[in-house]
C-alpha positions as CSV (number, residue, x, y, z in Angstrom):
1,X,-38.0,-35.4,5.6
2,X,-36.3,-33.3,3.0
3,X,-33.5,-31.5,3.7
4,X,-33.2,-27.6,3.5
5,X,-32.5,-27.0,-0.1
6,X,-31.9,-23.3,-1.4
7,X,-31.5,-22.9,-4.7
8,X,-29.4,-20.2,-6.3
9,X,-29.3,-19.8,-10.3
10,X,-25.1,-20.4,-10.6
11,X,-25.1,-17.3,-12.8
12,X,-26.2,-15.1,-10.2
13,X,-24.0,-16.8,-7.8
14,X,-20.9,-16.4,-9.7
15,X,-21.8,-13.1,-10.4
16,X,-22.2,-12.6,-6.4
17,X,-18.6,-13.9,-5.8
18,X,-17.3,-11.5,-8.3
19,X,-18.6,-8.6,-6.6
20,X,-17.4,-9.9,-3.5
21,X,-14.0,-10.7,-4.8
22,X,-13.6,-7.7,-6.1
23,X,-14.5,-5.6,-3.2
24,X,-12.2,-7.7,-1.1
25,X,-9.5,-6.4,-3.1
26,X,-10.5,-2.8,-3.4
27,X,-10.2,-2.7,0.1
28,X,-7.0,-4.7,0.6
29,X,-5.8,-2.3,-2.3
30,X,-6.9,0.5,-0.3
31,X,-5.1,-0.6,2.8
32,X,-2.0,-1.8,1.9
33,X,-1.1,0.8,-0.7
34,X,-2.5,3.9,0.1
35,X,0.6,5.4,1.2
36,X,1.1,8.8,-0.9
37,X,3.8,9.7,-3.1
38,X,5.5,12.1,-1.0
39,X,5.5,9.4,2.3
40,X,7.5,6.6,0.0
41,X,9.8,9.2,-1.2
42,X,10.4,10.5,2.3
43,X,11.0,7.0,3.4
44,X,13.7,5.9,0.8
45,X,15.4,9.4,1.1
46,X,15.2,8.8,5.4
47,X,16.0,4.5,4.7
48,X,19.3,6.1,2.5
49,X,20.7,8.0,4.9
50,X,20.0,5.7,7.5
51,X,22.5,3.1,5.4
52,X,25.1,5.8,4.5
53,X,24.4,6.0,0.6
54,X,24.0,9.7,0.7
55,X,26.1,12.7,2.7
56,X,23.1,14.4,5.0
57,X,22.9,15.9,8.5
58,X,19.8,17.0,10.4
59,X,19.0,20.7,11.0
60,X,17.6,22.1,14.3
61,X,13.7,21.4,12.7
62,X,14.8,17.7,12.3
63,X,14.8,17.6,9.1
64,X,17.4,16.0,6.3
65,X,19.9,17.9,4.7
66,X,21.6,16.6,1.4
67,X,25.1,17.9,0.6
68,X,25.4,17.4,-3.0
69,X,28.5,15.1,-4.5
70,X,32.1,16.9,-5.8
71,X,34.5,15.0,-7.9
């Protein structure tokens, strides 16, 4: 009895792993890293004043207040 053979041309088979390769890494791309500008700056700015780089305080809307550096 033969066995199940199903051939596939190897050109079109690479060809399907490179479409599937790349959407795999559209979509991890699109996961991972689709955090906008202003998020990652709000982030670091927050992350700073968490770690005492940078003079702040809150205001009553909750948000960050920079006092700016004098020699």
């Amino acid at each position: 009895m033969e066995v199940l053979a199903l051939y596939i041309d190897e050109n079109i088979l690479a060809l399907l792993y490179g479409i599937g390769c790349a959407a795999c890494g559209f979509y991890i791309h699109k996961n991972y890293f689709s955090k906008s500008r202003d998020e990652i700056v709000s982030d670091t700015i927050e992350y700073l004043c968490e770690q005492g780089f940078v003079k702040h305080n809150w205001d009553e809307n909750g948000e960050i207040v920079l006092h700016p550096y004098k020699k």
